[in-house]
VMD Tcl script that draws the C-alpha trace (Angstrom):
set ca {
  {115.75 176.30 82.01}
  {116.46 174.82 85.80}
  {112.71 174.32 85.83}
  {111.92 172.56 82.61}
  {115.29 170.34 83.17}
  {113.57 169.01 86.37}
  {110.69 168.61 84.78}
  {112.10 166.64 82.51}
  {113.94 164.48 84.85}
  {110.44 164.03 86.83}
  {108.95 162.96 83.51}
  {111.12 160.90 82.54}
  {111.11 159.15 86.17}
  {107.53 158.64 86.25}
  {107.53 157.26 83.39}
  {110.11 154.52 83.85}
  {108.21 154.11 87.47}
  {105.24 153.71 86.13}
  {106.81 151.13 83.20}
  {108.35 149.58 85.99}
  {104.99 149.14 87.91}
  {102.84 148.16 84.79}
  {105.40 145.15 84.05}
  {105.02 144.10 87.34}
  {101.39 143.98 87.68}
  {101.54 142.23 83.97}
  {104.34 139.87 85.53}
  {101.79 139.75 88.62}
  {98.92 138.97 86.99}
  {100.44 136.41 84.54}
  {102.15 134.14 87.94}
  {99.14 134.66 89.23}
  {97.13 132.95 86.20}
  {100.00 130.57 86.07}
  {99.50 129.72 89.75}
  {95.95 128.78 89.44}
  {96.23 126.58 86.07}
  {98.70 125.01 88.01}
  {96.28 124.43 91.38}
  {93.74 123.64 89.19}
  {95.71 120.98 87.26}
  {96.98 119.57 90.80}
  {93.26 119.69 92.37}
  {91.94 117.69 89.02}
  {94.62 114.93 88.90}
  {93.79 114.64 92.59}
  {90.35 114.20 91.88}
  {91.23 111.67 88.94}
  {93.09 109.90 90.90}
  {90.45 109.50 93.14}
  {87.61 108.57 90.66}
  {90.26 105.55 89.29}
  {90.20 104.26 92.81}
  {86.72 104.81 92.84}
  {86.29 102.57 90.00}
  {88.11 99.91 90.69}
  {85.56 97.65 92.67}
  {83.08 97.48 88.93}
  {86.13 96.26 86.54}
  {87.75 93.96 89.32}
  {91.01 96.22 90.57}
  {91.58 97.23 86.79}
  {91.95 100.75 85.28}
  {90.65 101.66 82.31}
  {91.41 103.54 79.93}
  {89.46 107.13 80.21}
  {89.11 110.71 79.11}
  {87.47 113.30 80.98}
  {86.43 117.04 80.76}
  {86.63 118.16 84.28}
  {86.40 122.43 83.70}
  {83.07 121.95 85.57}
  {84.59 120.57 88.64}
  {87.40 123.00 88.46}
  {85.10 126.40 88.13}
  {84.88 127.71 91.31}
  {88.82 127.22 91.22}
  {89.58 128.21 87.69}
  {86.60 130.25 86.66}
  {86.01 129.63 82.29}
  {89.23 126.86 82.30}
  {89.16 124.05 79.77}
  {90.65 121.03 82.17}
  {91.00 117.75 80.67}
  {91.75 114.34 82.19}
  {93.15 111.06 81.25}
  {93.55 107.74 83.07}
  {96.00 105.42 80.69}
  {96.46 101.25 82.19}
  {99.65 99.94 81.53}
  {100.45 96.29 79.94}
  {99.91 95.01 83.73}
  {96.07 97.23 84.39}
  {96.90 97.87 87.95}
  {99.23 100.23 86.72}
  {98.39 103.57 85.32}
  {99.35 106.98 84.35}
  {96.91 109.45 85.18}
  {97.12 113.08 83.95}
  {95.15 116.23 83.84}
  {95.84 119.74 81.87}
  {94.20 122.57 82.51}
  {94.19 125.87 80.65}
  {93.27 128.95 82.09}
  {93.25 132.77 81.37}
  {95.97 131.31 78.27}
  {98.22 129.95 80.54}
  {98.46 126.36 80.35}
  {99.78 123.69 83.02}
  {99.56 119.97 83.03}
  {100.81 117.66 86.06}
  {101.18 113.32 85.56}
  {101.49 110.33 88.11}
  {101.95 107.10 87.97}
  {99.93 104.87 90.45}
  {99.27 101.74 90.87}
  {96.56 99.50 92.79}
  {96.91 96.37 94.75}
  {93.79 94.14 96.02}
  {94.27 93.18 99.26}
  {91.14 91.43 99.67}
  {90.34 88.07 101.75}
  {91.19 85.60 98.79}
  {94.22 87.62 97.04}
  {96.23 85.44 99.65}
  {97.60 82.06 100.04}
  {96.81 82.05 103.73}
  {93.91 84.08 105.45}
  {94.14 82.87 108.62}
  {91.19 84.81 111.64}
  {91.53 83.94 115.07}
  {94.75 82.19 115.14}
  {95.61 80.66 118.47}
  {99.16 81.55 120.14}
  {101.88 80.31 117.74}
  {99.16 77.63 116.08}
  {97.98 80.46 113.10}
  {101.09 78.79 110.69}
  {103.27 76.30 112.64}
  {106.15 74.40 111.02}
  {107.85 73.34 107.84}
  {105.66 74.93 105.21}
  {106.24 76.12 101.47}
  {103.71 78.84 100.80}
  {103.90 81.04 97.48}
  {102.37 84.08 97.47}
  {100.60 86.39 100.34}
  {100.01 85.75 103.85}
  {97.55 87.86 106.08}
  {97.29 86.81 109.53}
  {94.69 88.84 111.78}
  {95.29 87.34 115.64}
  {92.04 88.67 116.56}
  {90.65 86.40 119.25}
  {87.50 84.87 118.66}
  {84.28 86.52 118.34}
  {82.40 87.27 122.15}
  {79.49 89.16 123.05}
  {80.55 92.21 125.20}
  {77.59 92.07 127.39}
  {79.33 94.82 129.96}
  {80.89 96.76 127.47}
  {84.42 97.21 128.33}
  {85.81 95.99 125.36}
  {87.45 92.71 126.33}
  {85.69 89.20 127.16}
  {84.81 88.36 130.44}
  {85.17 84.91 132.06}
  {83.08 83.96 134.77}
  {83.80 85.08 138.20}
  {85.30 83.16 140.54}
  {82.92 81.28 143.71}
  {83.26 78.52 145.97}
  {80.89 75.60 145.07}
  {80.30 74.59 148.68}
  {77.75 71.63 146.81}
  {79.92 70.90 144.22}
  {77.92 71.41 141.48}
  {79.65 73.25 138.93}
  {77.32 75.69 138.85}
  {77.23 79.16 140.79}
  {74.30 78.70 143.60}
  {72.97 82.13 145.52}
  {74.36 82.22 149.01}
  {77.91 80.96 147.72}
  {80.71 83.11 148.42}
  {82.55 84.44 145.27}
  {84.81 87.16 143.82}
  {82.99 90.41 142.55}
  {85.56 91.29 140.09}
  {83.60 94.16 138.23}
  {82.08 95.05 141.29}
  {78.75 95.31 140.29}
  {77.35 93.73 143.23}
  {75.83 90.32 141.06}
  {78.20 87.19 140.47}
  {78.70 87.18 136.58}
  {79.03 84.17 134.01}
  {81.26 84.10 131.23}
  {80.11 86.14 128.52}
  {79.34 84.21 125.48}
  {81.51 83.50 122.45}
  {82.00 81.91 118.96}
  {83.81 78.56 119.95}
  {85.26 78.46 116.43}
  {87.45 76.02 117.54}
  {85.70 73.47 119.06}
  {88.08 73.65 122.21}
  {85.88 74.55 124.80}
  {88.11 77.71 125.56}
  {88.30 81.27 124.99}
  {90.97 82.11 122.05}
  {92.16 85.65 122.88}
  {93.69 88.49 120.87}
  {97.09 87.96 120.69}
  {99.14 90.36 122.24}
  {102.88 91.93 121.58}
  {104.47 89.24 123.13}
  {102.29 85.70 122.14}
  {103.59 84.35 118.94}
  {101.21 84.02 116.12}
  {103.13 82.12 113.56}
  {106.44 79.65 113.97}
  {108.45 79.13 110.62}
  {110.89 76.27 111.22}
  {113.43 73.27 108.91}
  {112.97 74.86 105.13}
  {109.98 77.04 105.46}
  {109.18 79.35 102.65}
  {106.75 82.29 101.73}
  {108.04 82.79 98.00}
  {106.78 85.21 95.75}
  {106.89 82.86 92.35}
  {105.98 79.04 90.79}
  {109.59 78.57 91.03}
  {110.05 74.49 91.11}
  {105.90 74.07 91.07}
  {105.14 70.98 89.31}
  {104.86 71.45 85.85}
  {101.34 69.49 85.29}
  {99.74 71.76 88.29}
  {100.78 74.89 86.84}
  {99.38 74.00 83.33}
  {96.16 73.48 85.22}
  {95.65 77.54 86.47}
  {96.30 81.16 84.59}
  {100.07 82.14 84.17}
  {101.45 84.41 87.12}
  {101.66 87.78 86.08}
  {104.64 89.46 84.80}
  {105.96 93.07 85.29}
  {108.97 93.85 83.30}
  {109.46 90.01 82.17}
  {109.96 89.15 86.00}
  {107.60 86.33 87.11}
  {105.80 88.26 90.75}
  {102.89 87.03 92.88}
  {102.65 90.49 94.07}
  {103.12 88.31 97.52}
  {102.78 90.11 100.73}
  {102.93 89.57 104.52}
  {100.56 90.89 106.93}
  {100.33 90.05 110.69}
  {98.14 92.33 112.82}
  {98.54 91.07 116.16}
  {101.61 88.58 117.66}
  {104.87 87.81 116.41}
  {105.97 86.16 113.50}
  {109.09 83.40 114.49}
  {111.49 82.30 111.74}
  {114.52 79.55 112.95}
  {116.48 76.92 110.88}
  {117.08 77.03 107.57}
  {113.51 79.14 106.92}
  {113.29 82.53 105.46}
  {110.40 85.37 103.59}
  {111.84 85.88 100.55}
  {115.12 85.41 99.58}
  {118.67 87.82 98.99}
  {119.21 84.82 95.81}
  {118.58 84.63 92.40}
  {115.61 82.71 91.36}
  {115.23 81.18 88.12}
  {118.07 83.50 86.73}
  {116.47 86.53 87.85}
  {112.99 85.79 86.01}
  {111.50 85.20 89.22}
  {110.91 87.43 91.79}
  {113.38 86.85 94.89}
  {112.02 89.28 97.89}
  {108.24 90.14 98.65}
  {106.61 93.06 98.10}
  {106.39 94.15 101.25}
  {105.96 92.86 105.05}
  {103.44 94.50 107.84}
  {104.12 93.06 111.19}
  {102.98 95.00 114.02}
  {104.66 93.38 116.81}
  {107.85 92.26 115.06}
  {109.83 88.86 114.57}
  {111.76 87.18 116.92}
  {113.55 83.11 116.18}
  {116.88 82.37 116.38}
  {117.10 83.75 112.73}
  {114.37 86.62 113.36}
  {113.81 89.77 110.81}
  {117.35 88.84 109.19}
  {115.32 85.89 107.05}
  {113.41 88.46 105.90}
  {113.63 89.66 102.15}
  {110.98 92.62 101.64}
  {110.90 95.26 99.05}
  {110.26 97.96 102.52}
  {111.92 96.10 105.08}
  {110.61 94.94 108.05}
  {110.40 98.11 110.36}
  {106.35 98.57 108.95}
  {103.28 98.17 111.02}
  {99.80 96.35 110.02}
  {98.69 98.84 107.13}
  {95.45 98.05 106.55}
  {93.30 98.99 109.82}
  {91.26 101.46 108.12}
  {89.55 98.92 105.46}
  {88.30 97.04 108.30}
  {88.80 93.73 107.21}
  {87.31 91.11 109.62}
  {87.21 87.00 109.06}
  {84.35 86.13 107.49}
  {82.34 84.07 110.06}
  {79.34 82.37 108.41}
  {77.30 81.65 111.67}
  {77.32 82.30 115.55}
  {78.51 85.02 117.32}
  {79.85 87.99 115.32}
  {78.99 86.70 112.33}
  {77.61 89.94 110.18}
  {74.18 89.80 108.34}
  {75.15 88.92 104.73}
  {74.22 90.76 101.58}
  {73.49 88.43 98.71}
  {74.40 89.59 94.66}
  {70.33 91.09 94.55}
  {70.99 93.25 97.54}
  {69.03 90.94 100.21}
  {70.05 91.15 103.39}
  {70.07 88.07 105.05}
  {70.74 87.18 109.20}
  {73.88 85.08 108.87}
  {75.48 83.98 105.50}
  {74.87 80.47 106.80}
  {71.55 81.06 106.54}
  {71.75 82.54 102.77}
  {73.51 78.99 102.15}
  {70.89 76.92 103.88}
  {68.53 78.96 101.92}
  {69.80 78.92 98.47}
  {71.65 74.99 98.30}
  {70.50 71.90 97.34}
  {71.01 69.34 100.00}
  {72.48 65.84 99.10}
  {71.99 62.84 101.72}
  {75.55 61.67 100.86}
  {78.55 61.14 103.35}
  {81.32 59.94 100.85}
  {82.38 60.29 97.62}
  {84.93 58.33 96.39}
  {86.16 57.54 92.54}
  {84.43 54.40 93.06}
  {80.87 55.34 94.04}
  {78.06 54.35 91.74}
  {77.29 57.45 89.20}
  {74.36 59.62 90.12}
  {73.38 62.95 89.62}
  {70.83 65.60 91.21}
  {69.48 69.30 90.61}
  {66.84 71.54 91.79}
  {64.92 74.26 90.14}
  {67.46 76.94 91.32}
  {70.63 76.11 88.82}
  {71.87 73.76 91.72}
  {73.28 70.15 90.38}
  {75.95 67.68 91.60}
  {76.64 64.77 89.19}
  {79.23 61.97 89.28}
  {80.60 59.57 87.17}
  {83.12 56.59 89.09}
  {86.48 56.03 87.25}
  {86.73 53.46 84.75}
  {89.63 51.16 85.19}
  {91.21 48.63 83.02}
  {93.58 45.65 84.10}
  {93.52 47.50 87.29}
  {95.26 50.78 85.67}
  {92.97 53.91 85.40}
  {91.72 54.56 81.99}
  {89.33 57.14 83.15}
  {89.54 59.11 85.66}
  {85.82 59.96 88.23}
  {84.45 63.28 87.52}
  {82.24 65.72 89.56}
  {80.32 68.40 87.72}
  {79.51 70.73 90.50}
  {77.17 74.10 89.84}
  {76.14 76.61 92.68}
  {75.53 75.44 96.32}
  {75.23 71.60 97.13}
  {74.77 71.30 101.09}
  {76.00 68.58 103.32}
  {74.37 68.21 107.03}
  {77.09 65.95 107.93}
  {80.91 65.41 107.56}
  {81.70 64.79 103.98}
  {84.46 62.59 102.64}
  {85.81 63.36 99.63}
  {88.21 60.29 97.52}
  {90.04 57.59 99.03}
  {93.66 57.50 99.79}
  {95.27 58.30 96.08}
  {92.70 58.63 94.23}
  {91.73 61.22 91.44}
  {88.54 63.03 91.02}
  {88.20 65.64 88.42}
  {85.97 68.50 88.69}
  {84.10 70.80 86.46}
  {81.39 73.46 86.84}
  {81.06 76.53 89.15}
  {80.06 75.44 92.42}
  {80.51 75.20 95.93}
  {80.12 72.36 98.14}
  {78.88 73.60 102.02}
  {79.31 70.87 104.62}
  {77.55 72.04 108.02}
  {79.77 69.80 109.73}
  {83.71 68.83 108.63}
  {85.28 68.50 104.91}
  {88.03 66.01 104.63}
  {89.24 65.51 101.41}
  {91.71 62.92 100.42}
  {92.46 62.50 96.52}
  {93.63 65.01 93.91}
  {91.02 67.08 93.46}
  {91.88 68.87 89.77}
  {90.12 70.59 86.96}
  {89.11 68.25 84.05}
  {91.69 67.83 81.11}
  {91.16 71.41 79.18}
  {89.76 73.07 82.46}
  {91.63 76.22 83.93}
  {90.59 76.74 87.49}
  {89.36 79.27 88.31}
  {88.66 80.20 84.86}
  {86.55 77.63 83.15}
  {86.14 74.99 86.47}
  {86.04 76.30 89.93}
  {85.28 74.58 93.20}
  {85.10 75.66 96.34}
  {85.31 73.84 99.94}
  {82.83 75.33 102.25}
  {83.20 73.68 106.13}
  {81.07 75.31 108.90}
  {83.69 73.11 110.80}
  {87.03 72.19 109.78}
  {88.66 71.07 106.48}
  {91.01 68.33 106.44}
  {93.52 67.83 103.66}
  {94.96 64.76 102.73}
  {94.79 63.44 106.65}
  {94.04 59.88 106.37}
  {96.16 57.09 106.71}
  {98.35 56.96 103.05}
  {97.06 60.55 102.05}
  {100.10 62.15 100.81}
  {101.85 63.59 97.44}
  {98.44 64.59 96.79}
  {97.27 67.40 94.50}
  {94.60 69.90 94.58}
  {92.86 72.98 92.81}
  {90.01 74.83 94.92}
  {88.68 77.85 97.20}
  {89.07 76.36 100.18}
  {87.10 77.87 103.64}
  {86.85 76.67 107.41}
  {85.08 78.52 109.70}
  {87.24 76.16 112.57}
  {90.35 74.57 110.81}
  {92.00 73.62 108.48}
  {94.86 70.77 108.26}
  {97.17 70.14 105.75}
  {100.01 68.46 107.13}
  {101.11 66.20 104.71}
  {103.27 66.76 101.10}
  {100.70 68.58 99.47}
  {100.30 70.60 96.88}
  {97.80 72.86 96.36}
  {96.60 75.73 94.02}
  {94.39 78.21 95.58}
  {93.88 79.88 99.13}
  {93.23 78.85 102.71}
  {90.45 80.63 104.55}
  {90.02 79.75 107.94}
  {90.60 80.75 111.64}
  {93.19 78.19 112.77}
  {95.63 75.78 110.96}
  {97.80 73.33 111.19}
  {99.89 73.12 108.40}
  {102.50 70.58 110.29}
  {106.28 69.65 109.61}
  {106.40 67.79 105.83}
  {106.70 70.39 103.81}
  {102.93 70.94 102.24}
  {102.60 73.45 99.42}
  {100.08 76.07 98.99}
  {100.21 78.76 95.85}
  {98.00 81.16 95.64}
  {96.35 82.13 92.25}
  {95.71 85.56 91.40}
  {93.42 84.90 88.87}
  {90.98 83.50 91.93}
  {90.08 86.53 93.39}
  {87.48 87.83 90.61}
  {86.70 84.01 89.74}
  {85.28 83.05 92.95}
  {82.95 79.58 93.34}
  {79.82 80.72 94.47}
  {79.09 82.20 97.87}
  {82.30 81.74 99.28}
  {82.63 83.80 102.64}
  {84.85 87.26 102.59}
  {84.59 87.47 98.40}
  {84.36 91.27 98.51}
  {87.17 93.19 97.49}
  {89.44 95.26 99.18}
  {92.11 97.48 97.23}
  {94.25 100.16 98.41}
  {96.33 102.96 96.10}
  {99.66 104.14 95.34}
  {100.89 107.17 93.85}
  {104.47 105.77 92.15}
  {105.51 109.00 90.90}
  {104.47 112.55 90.07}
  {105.84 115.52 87.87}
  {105.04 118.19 85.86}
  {105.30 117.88 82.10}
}
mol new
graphics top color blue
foreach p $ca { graphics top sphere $p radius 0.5 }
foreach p [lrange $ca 0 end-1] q [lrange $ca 1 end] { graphics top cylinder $p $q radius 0.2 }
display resetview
């Protein structure tokens, strides 16, 4: 009886052991499966993800809307899974949700986010400014609405020793006074390399005869002084410009350029009454007050500093875009890239593309007065004008320039007298190899939306002057507008669109430039830098 009782307690342990141990390895087995749905459904929204960003660059920083099977991807992971994905665009299409469920061994797990793109390219800015000089990249009283990229590169050189900086020429005593190193004369071997070394060459972008450097932690790149603004709205635009381009976006009913500031190299001064953003309401709150965000490497300094500075992040963050390895676009001369036209054709220079592809017009002026005329080529190139038409003395008619792909000027090109109007229509780009000045309101015909339906852009090998003559001012102006040297805008301007160029000077009455979002995947033709850039951000994640 002793012996069959403890058999019976034996049994009856062994059994709830071995119970014990089968719900475990059941328990086991089913985390386990659990687990890898859940990996799997991670790995595939990862990989989603991805593929949206992917995508971007063919449908012009939108997402669209997309379903997916993805259980081959996910095999070696989740061996005989069904995985599904789905990308879903929100009202504003840089938005999306992107989700993936996957359902393995019966266990099902499904994982969301919400991300969102931004283009960061050359023309999603007001300003694009290259080289930039020490505290001559923005200097003065300004009003600029939406984003501001500032590289403080230094101009382009040829680094013919290879140490990563330029060179100037070493130092010798001209015993003959010639200007010119002579052998026998004495001079400094600064590389030690037993030779006396010239200057290494470098793109003069300028015009100045000197060497613009990188700036450096201390030089300052951009002075913000009086009532200087970077906004990130039309708040107070003139009514009649803003008819003439798209409607900002809106996210949540709140009126947003999506404005940004970026400064890679030097510091960014704000004094007076000048700020980035603002801590007030604008337009009742339909308008967004701060920025989106502000990048400066090196820092702001002023007598107001980083406290005039309104950003959605602060202003602790460093230049966040190193890794897309965005340059200025120089058309010609040292460090300009070879250029790759719309065929794939790969070309020395992009000046060379232009000089190629435009038709060239003998003309030095055009004002609203200048005798009609009108010329093409076989390529889809034409320029045509038609002069005002004036009544008593009082404008009836305003001149109009139908501009369609590249119309070259060897010279300087004038462009309107001193309050004048020329309307433009078309898609086209007019190249000067010298200077553009330009000093009329230059707007899209009546029922034109640049950069919609009429575009135009301002091509200058040199600089680009704005409304710089004697009288020029009040004026207004719709365009893409380039310099591979400068541009100047110095008077009360305003202007719709985005400066390209390497220096400015934007000077001390207040001019007005407001960038257009729309411009970006409406560009003129063969406008430098028009390749876009976009970067990601993953808003939010959970598990549903």
């Amino acid at each position: 009886m002793i012996a069959l009782i403890m058999i019976m307690v034996l049994l009856t342990v062994s059994l709830g052991v071995s119970g014990l141990v089968i719900g475990s390895m059941t328990r086991a087995s089913r985390d386990r499966t659990t687990m890898v749905a859940f990996q799997a459904a991670q790995a595939g929204l990862d990989l989603q993800i991805a593929r949206a960003y992917r995508d971007l660059m063919a449908n012009d920083g939108a997402f669209v809307s997309t379903d997916a099977s993805l259980a081959y991807d996910l095999a070696t992971l989740a061996p005989g899974s069904a995985a599904t994905a789905t990308v879903r665009p929100q009202s504003d299409n840089t938005y999306a949700w992107v989700t993936n469920t996957v359902t393995y061994g019966g266990r099902t797990r499904s994982v969301r986010s919400m991300i969102r793109a931004r283009n960061v390219g050359i023309w999603n800015n007001a300003i694009f400014a290259g080289t930039g000089a020490s505290g001559q990249a923005i200097n003065g009283n300004v009003d600029i609405r939406g984003s501001v990229h500032i590289l403080g590169e230094g101009e382009a050189y040829s680094d013919l020793n290879s140490n990563g900086r330029w060179d100037a020429a070493e130092t010798f005593t001209d015993r003959n006074r010639n200007g010119v190193w002579d052998p026998g004369e004495a001079w400094v071997d600064a590389n030690n390399d037993g030779v006396w070394n010239s200057a290494e060459p470098y793109n003069d972008t300028n015009n100045n005869g000197l060497y613009d450097p990188p700036l450096t932690q201390t030089d300052l790149n951009s002075a913000f002084s009086g009532n200087a603004y970077i906004g990130n709205n039309y708040s107070g635009m003139d009514a009649g410009l803003e008819a003439q381009v798209p409607a900002p976006p809106r996210i949540s009913g709140i009126e947003t350029l999506g404005a940004e500031v970026r400064c890679k190299h030097g510091r960014i001064s704000i004094g007076g009454s000048a700020t980035i953003g603002t801590d007030s309401l604008v337009d009742g709150g339909t308008s967004k007050a701060t920025v989106d965000g502000s990048f400066v490497s090196d820092g702001y300094t002023g007598t107001r500093g980083a406290n005039s500075v309104y950003s959605d992040n602060g202003t602790n963050n460093s230049y966040d875009l190193g890794h897309l390895g965005i340059d200025f676009p120089l058309i010609s001369g040292i460090g300009a890239p070879p250029y790759v036209d719309r065929t794939g054709t790969t070309w020395p220079t992009q000046e060379a593309y232009l000089d190629a592809k435009s038709m060239t017009v003998n003309l030095t002026s055009i004002t609203a007065t200048t005798a009609a005329f009108s010329y093409a080529d076989t390529n889809g190139n034409s320029l045509t004008f038609t002069p005002e038409v004036r009544v008593g003395g009082t404008v009836v008619t305003p001149a109009s320039l139908a501009v369609n792909g590249i119309v070259k000027f060897t010279n300087d090109i004038q462009i309107g007298d001193s309050h004048q109007t020329i309307r433009y229509s078309g898609n086209g780009t007019i190249f000067s190899k010298q200077d553009i000045s330009i000093s009329c309101n230059l707007l899209p015909k009546a029922g034109f939306t640049f950069p919609t339906t009429a575009r135009i852009g301002l091509l200058a090998k040199r600089n680009l002057n704005l409304a710089t003559g004697s009288g020029d001012a009040q004026l207004k102006m719709a365009g893409a507008f380039y310099a591979q040297g400068r541009i100047v805008s110095r008077k009360q301007n305003e202007i719709m669109g985005t400066f390209v160029s390497n220096f400015y000077d934007m000077g001390t009455n207040v001019p007005k430039i407001y960038q257009v979002p729309a411009l970006p995947t409406n560009m003129p033709p063969a406008m430098p830098g028009d390749k876009l850039y976009f970067t990601l951000k993953v808003h939010s994640w959970r598990e549903r």
